[in-house]
Backbone as CSV, one residue per row, in Angstrom:
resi,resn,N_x,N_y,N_z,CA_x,CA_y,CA_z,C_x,C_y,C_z
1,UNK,6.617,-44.640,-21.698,6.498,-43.208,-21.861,5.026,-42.832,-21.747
2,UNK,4.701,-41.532,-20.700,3.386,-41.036,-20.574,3.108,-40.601,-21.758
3,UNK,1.481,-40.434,-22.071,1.364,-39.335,-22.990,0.522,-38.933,-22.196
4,UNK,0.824,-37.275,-22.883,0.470,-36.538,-22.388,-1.102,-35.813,-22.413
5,UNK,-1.347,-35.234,-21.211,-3.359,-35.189,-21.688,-3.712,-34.039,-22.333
6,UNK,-4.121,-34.361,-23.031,-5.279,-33.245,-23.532,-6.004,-32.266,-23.401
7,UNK,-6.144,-31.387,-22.884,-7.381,-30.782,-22.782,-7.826,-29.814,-23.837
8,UNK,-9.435,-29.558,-23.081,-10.058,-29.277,-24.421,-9.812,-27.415,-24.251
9,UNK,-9.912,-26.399,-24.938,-10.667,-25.186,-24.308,-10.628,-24.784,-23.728
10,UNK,-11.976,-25.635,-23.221,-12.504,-25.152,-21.933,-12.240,-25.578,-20.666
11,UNK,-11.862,-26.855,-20.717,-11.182,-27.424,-19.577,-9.165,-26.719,-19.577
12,UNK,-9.257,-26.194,-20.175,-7.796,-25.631,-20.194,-8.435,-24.378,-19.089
13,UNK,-9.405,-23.572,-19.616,-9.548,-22.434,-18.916,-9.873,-22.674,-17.555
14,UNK,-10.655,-23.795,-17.042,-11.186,-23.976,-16.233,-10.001,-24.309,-15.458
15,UNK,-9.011,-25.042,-15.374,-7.489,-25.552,-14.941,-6.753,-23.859,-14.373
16,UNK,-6.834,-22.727,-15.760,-6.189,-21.918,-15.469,-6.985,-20.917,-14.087
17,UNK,-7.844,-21.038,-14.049,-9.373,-20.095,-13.253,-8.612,-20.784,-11.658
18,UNK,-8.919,-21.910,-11.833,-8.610,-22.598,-10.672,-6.893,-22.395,-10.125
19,UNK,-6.120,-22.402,-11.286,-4.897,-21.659,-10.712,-4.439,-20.785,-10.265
20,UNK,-5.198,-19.847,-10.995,-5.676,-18.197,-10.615,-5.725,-17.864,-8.990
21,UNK,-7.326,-18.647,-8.792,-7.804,-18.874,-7.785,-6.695,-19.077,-6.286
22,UNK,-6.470,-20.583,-6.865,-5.192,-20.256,-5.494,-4.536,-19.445,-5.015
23,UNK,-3.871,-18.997,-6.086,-2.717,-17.832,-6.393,-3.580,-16.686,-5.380
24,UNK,-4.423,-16.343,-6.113,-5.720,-15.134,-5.148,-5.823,-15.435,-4.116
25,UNK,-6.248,-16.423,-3.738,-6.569,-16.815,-1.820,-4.955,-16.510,-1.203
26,UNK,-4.196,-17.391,-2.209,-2.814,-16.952,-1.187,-2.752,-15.935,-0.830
27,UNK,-2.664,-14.643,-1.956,-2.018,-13.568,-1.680,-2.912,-12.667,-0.613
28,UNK,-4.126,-13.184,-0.644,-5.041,-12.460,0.355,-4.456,-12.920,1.271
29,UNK,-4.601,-13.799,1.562,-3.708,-14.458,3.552,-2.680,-13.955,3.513
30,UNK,-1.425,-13.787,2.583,-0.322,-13.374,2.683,-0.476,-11.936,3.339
31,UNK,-1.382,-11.000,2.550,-1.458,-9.338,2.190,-2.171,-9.662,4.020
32,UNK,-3.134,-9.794,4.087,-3.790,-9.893,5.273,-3.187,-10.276,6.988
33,UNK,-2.357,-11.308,6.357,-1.596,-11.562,7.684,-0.242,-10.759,7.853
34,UNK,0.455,-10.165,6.658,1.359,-9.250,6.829,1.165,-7.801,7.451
35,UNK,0.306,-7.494,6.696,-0.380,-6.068,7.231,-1.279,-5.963,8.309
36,UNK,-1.440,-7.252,9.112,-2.208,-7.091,10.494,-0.442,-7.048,11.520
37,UNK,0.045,-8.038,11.091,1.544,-7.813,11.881,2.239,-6.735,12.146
38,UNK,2.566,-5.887,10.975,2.765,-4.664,10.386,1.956,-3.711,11.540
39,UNK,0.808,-3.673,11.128,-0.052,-2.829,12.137,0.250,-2.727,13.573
40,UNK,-0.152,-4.390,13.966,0.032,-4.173,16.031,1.733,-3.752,15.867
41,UNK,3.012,-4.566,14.821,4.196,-4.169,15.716,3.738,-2.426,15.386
42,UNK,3.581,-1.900,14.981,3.988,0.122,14.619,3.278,0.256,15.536
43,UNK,1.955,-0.247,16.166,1.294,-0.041,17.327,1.647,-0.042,18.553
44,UNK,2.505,-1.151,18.828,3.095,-1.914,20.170,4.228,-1.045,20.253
45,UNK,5.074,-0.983,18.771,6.719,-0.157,19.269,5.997,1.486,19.649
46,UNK,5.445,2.341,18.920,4.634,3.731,19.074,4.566,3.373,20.508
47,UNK,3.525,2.598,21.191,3.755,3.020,22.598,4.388,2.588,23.601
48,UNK,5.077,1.596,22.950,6.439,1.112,23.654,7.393,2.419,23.932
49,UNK,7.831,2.928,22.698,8.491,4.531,22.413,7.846,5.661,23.211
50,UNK,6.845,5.681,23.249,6.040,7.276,23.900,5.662,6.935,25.567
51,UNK,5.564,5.736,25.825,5.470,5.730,27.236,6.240,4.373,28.328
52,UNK,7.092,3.703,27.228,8.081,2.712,28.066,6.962,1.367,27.969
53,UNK,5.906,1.314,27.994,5.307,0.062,28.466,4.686,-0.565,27.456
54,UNK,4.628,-1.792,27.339,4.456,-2.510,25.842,3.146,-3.174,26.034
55,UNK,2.349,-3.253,27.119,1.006,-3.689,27.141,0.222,-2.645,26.900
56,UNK,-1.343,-2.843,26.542,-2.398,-2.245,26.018,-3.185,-2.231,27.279
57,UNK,-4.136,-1.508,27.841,-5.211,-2.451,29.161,-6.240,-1.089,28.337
58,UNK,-7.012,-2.086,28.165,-8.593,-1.344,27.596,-9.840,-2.789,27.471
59,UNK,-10.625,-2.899,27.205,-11.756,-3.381,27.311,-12.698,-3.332,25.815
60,UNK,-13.005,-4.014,24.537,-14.068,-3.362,23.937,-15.563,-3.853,24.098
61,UNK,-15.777,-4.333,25.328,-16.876,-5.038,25.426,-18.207,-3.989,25.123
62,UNK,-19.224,-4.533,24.885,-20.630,-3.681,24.255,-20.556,-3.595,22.990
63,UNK,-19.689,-3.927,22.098,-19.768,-3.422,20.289,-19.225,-4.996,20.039
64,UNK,-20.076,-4.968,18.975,-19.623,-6.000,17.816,-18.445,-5.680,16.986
65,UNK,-18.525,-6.919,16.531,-16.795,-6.083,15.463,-16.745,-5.242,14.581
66,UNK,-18.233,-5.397,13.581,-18.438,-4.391,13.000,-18.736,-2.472,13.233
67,UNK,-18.946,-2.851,14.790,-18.431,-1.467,15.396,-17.778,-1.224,15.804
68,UNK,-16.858,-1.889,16.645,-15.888,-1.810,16.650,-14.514,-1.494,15.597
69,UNK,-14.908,-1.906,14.329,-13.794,-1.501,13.000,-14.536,-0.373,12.369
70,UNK,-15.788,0.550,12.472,-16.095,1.089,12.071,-15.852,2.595,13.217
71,UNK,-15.775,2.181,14.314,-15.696,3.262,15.348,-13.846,3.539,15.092
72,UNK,-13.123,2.652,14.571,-11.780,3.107,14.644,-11.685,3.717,13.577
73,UNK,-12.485,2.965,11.998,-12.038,3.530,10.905,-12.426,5.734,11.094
74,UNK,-13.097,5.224,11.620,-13.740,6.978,11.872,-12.845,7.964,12.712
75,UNK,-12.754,7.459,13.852,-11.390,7.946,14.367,-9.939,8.361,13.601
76,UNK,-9.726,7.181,12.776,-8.759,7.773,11.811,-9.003,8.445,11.022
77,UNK,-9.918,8.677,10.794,-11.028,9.818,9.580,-10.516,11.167,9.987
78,UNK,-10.813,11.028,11.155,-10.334,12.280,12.191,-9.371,12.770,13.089
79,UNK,-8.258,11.883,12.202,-6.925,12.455,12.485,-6.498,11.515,13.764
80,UNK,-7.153,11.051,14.498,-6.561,10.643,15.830,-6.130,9.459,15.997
81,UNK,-4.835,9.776,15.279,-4.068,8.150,15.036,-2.991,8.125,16.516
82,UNK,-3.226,7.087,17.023,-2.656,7.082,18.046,-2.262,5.441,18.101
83,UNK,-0.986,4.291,19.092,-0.757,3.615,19.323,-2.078,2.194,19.328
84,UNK,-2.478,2.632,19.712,-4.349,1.681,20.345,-4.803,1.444,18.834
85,UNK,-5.085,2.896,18.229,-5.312,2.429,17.154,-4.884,1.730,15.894
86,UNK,-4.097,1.426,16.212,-2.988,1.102,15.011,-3.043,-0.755,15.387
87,UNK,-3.117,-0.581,16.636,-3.253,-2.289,17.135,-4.678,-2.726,16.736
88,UNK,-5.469,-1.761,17.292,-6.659,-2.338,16.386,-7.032,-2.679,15.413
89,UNK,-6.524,-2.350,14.216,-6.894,-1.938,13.102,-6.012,-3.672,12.637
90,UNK,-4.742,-3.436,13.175,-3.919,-4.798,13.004,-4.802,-6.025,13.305
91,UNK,-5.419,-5.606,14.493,-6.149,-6.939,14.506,-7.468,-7.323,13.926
92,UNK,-8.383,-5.940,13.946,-9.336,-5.881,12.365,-8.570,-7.048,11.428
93,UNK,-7.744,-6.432,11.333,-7.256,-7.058,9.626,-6.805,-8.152,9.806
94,UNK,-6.385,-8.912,10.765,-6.158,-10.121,11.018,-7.775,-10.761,11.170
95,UNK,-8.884,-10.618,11.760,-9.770,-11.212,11.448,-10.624,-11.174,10.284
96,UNK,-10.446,-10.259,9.817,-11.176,-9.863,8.316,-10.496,-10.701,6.784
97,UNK,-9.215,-11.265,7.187,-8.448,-11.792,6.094,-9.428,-13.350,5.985
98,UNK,-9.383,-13.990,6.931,-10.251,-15.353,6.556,-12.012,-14.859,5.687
99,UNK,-12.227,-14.034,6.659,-13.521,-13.766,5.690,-14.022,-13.432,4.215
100,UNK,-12.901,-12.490,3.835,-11.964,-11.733,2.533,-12.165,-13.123,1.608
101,UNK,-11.375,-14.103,2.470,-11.170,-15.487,1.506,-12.373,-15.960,1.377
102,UNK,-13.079,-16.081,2.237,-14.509,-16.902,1.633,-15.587,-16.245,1.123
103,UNK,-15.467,-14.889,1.330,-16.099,-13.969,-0.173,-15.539,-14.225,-1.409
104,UNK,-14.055,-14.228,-1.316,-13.302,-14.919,-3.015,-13.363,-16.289,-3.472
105,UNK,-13.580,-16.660,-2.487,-14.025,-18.340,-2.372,-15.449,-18.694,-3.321
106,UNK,-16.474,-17.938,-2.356,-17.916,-17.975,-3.033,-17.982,-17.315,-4.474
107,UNK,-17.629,-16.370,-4.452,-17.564,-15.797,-5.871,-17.048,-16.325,-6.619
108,UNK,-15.959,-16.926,-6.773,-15.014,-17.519,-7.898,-16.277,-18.745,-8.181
109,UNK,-16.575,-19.694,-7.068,-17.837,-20.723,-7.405,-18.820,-20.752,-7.653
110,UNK,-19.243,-19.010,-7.623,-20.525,-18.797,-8.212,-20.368,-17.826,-10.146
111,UNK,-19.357,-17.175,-9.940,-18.919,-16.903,-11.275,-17.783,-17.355,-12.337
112,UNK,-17.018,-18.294,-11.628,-16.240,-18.752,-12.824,-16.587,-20.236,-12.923
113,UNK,-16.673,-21.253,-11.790,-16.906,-22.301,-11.922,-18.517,-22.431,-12.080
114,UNK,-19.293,-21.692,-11.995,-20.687,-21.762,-11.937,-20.823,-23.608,-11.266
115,UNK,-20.562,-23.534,-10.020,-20.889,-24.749,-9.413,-21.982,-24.669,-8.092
116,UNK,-23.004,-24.576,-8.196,-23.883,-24.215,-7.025,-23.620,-25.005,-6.075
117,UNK,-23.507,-26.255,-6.058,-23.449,-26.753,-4.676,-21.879,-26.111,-4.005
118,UNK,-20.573,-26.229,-4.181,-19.844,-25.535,-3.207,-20.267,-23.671,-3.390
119,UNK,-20.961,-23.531,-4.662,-21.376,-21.775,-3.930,-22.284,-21.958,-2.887
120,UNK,-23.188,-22.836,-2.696,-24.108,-22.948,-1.896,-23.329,-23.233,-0.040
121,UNK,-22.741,-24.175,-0.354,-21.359,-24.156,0.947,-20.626,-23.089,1.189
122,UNK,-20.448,-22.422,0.196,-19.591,-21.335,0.855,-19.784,-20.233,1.311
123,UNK,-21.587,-19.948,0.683,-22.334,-18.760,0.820,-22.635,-19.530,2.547
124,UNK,-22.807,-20.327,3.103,-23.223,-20.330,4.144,-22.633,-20.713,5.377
125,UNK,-21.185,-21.116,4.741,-20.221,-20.384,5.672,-19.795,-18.962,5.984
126,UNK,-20.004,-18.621,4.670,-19.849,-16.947,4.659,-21.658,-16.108,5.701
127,UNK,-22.591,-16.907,5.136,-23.284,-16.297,6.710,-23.282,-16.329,7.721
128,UNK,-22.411,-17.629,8.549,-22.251,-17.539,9.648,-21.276,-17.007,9.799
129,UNK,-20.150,-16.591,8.905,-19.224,-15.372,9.442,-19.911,-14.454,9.831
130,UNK,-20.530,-13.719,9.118,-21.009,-12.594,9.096,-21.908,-12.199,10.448
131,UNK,-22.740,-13.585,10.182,-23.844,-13.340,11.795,-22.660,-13.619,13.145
132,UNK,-21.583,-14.107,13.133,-20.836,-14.243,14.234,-20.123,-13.119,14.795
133,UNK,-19.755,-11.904,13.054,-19.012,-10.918,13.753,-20.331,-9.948,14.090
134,UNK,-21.487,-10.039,14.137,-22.594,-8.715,14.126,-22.872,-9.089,15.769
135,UNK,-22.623,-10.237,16.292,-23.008,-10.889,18.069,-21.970,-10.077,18.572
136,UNK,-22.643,-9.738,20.063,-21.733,-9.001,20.834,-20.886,-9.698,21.817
């Protein structure tokens, strides 16, 4: 017969943080990859419905992504929700969900586990996200 372990406290909390944790990353990929799906199909059927044809033909070359998600969010600011945009935005959010995670990633290792070396890993994966989506 096992017996069973112990923990102290703090290693209880630290067990629960880390359970937490998972739980959090999941539901971000979950929330993230549902609602980018969500997005292109209402996008794809909208102009599937309004003009018969289920392809997109546009180009966003010259903008980074961050202008690119900022030139749509504005557009919808201003009412002009249309098919295109709705795919965009789907796919915004499909690339923005991995990043999402390694901001919750770094943070959880810099404020609950206070562990610098993987905050230090994760902060610098998280900069080369960042410098990858600002390249054109």
């Amino acid at each position: 017969m096992e017996t069973p372990e112990i923990l102290t406290p703090q290693e209880r909390a630290v067990h629960t943080a880390e359970f937490n944790m998972e739980i959090a990353i999941g539901y971000i990929l979950q929330i993230g990859v549902l609602l980018s799906v969500l997005l292109i199909a209402l996008g794809v059927a909208w102009r599937w419905l309004s003009t018969g044809i289920l392809g997109m033909d546009y180009s966003i070359s010259g903008m980074n992504f961050f202008e690119f998600v900022l030139n749509d969010i504005r557009l919808m600011l201003q009412g002009a929700l249309r098919p295109r945009l709705l795919v965009n935005l789907g796919m915004a959010t499909l690339m923005l969900t991995p990043y999402v995670r390694v901001l919750a990633s770094m943070l959880f290792f810099a404020f609950v586990e206070r562990n610098r070396k993987y905050t230090l890993f994760t902060a610098f994966v998280f900069i080369v996200l960042t410098y990858s989506l600002f390249l054109r």
